[in-house]
N, C-alpha and C positions, 0 to 999 in steps of 0.2 A: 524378659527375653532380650537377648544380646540385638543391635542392629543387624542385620544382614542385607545387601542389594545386592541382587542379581542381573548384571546387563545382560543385553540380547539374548536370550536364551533361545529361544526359536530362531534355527538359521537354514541357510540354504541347505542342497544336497553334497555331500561329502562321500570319499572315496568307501567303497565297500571294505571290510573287516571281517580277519576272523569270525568262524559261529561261538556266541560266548558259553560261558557255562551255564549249568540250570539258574534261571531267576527265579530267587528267593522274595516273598514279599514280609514287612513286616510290621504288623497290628497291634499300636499298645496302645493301653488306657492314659488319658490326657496326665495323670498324675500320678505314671509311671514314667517320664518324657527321658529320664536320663536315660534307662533301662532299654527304651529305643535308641538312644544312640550308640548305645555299646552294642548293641548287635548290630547295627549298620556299620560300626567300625569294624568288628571282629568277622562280619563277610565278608567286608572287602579287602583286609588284609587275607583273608584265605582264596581270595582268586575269584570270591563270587560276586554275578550281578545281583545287585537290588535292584528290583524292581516293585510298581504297584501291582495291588491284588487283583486286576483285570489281565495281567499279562505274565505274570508269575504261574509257576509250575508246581511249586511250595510255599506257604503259605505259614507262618511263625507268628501266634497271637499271644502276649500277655494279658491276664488280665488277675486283678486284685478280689481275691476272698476277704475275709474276715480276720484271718490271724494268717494268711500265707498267699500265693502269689501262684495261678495256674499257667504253668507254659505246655503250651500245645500247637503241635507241630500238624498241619493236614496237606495232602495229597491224592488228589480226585478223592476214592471210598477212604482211604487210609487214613489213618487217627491216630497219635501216640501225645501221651500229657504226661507234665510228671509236676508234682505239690510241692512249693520249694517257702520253708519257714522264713516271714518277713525278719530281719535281719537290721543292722548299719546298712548305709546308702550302699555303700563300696563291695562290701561283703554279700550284700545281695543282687548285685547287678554282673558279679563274677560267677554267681551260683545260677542264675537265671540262663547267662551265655552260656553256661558249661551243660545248662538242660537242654536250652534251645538244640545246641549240633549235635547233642544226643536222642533229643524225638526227630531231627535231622535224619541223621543217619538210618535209625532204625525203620522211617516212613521209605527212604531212598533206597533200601537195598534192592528194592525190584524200582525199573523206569518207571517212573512218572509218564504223566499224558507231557504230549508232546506241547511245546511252549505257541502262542499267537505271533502273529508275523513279528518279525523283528523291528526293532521301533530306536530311534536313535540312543545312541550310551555317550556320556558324557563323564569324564574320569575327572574326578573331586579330587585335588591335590590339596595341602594347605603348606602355605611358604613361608618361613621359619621362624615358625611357632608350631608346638605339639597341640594339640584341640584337645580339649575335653568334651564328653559323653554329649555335653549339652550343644556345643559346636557344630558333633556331626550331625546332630538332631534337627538344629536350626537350620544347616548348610542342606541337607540331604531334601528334606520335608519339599520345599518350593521347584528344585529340580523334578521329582516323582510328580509334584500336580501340573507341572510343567508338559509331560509327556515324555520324558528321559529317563531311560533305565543310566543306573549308575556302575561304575566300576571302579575297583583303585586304580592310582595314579602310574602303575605300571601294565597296566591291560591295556589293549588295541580297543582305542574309542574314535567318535566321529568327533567329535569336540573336548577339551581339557575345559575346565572350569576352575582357575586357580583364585585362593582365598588369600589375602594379608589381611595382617592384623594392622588398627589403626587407632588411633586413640579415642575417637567418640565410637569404637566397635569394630567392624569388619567391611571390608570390602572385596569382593569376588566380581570376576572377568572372564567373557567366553574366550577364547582363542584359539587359536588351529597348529600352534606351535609344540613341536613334541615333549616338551616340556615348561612347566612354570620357569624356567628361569632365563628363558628367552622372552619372556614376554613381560612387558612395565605396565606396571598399575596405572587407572586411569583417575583424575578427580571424578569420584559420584556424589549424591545425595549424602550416604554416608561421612564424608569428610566436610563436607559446605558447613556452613553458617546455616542456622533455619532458615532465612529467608530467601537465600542463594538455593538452598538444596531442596526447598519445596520445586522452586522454579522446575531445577534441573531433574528430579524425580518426575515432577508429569511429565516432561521435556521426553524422557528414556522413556514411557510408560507409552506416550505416543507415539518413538521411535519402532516400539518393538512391535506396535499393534499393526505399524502400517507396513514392516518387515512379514509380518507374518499373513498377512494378505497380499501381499506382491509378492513373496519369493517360492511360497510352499509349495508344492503340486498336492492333488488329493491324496497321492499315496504316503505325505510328511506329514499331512494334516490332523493333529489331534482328532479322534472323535466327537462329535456332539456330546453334549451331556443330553445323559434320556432325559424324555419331556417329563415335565412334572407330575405328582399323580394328583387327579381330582381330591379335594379335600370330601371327606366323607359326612351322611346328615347323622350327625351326633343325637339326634333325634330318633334316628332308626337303627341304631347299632348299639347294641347292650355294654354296659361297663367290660370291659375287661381284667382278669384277676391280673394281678400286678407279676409279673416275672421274676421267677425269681431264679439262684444261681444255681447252678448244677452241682448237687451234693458230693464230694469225693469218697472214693472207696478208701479204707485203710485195712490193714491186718496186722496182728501183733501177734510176739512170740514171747515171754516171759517166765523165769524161774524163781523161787524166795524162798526165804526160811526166818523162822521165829519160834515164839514159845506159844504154847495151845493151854488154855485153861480150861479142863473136862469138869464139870459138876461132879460132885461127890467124889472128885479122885482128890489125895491130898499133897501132890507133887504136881508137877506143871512141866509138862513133856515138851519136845522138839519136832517141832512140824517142818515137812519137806514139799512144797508145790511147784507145779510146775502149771502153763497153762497158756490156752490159743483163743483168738477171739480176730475177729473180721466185724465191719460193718460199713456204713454209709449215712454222713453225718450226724446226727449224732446216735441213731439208732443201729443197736447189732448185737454180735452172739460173742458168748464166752465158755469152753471147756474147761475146766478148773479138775486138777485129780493133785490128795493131798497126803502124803502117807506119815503118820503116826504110830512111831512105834514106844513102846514102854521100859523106857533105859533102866530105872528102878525096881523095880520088882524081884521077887525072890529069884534068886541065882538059878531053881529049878525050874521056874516059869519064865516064858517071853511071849511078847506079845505086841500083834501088829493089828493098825485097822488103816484102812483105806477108804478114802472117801472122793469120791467120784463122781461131777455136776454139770449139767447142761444145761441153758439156759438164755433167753433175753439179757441186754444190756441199756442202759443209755447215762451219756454222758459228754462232756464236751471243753474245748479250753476255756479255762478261768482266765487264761491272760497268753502270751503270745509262747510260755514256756511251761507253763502248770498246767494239765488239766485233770478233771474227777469224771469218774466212770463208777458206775454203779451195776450190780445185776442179781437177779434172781435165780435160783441156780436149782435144780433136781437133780436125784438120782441115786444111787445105791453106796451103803456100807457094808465095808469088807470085813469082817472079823475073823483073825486066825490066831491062835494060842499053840503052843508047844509044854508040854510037862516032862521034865528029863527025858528031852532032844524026843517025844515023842509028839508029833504033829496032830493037832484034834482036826475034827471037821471045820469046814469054812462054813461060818454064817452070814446070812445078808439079808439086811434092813434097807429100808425106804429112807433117805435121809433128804431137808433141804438146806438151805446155806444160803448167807447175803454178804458177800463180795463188795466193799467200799476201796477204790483204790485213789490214792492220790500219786501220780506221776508228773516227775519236772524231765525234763529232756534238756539232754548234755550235749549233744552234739546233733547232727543229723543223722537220723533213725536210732539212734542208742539212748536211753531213758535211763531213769533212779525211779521206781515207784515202791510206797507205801502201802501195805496192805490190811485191813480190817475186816475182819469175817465173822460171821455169827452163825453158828449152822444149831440144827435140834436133829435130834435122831427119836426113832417110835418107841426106842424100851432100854432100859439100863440092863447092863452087863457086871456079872463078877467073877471070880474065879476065887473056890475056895480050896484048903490043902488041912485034915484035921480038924473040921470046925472052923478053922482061923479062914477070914478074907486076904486074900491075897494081892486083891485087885481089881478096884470097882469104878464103874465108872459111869454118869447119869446121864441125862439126853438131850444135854446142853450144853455147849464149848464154844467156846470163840479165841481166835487166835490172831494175833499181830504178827506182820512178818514185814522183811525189807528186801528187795530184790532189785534187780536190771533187767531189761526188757530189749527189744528190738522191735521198732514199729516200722514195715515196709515202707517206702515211698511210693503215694500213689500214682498209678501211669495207667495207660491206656495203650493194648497191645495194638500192634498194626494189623490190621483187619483188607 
């Protein structure tokens, strides 16, 4: 973690300003830190205050699944999340902010509750040098426990807080100057010697404490922290099952084709499927319909079967890009023949089927999946012409196929 000192932060009362925009607050896992600071940068380059979650109107949580990253966006009742595939550092903290002011948007379209009294803003500048993710993260974090909503460096604030870079790290300055570049760096803790800069670090530490007891009034005054809660008798309160993470929804929509291998036929037909399937972690459903028709056969015969399944699934990623799904499938076979362009009756059979799929995903929500299927039907079928078979087929097939899919991203609509 880069140096950072903050002087004075807490300071007297300053002239009133503009009402700012809605405050956003925003909540990421310790080791997601960069992924917080690109949304604190990308607020405040869009006009918005950051603020903490006590004083905030929206509220932006990341946090870390298993193989992907949940960002969700709340709003008093309202709810919007969307499942974003952990990725490269960079690639994913672009994909994360582009979800973030997308569950934004969609929780904002109706007002929000109205924000808590307005509490000082202080505009984060950084003097010339560009910051990185990890910059704003470090820079931002200490202002918000501080008691200061933040703003960029061209918004109406009660204080500027400008950053230079220095060679053992960083040093930042309150100011009251409308901009950084009226305003000179001062020596901190940061640029001393260790044993100069210990001095001068409590020196500031008991500058600011005794600023903040003489100048505040109650209505400047940070809140208390709530009192602590009684530690509970471990004696009388039963284990509790361990928490665990909220399962995501997914849906998927996928088409294939391959060659189908019938018992007793003696040619190896083309299978056409298509198929829908939904669930939540790794349990759910899958619709599988597959049609098989009989390319070979006498020029006066044709012939179609359809097979048609419903059924349970489970399955889950093997790695951050492959995963296997499997399922169990029911449901009805179609049978329909033609004898010189003369249409027989449709018959149907009970048939089942087991669905093995291996799917890699190529991009976000577009996949390559591998299919393996085994189905049995309850009775063989022929079709004869003369005595002579024309076309027969046992009660047992299994067909490979290769297709592309479309799996949703998951969200959670605004409620």
């Amino acid at each position: 973690m880069l140096p950072l000192v903050l002087t004075a932060l807490i300071a007297p009362s300053a002239p009133s300003v503009p009402p700012p925009p809605p405050p956003v607050a925003v909540e990421v896992e310790a080791e997601l830190s960069r992924v917080r600071g690109s949304l604190v940068q990308r607020f405040l380059e869009s006009g918005r205050v950051v603020a903490s979650t006590t004083s905030a109107t929206s509220i932006v949580s990341v946090r870390g699944l298993r193989h992907s990253v949940l960002v969700e966006a709340t709003c008093g009742s309202r709810r919007a999340s969307y499942e974003v595939d952990r990725a490269r550092d960079d690639v994913l903290r672009l994909e994360v902010v582009h979800r973030a002011q997308q569950a934004l948007a969609e929780i904002e379209a109706r007002p929000c509750a109205e924000a808590s009294a307005e509490r000082s803003r202080a505009a984060l500048e950084f003097v010339g040098f560009e910051p990185t993710a990890v910059v704003y993260a470090d820079a931002s974090t200490p202002l918000l426990d501080a008691g200061f909503d933040i703003v960029g460096p061209e918004q109406a604030a009660h204080w500027r807080v400008c950053v230079w870079r220095h060679d053992d790290g960083f040093v930042s300055q309150r100011t009251q100057a409308s901009e950084c570049a009226a305003a000179t760096p001062v020596a901190t803790a940061a640029a001393l010697p260790d044993a100069v800069g210990q001095q001068a670090q409590a020196q500031a530490q008991a500058d600011s404490d005794a600023l903040l007891e003489s100048v505040l009034d109650d209505s400047q005054r940070p809140p208390p922290p709530p009192p602590a809660a009684p530690e509970p008798d471990l004696q009388a309160v039963p284990d509790a099952a361990p928490e665990r993470s909220a399962a995501s929804w997914f849906w998927i929509v996928g088409a294939d084709a391959g060659p189908v291998f019938r018992a007793g036929n003696e040619v190896v037909d083309a299978g056409f499927a298509a198929s829908v399937g939904a669930g939540r972690g790794l349990w759910g459903g899958l619709a599988r319909v597959m049609l098989v028709p009989h390319l070979r056969a006498d020029p006066r015969l044709s012939v179609l079967e359809t097979f048609a399944g419903i059924g349970p699934s489970v399955g889950g990623m093997v790695s951050p890009r492959v995963g296997l799904r499997a399922a169990v499938l029911g449901g009805l076979l179609v049978h329909t023949a033609a004898w010189q362009d003369v249409a027989g009756p449709l018959r149907f059979n009970p048939q089942g089927s087991l669905p093995v799929t291996l799917d890699v995903r190529l991009r976000a929500g577009l996949g390559l999946h591998v299919t393996g299927e085994l189905g049995v039907m309850n009775r063989v079928r022929s079709h004869r012409a003369d005595g002579v078979v024309l076309w027969r087929r046992g009660a047992v097939r299994f067909g490979l196929s290769v297709g592309l899919h479309w799996r949703g991203p998951t969200r959670g609509r605004a409620r």
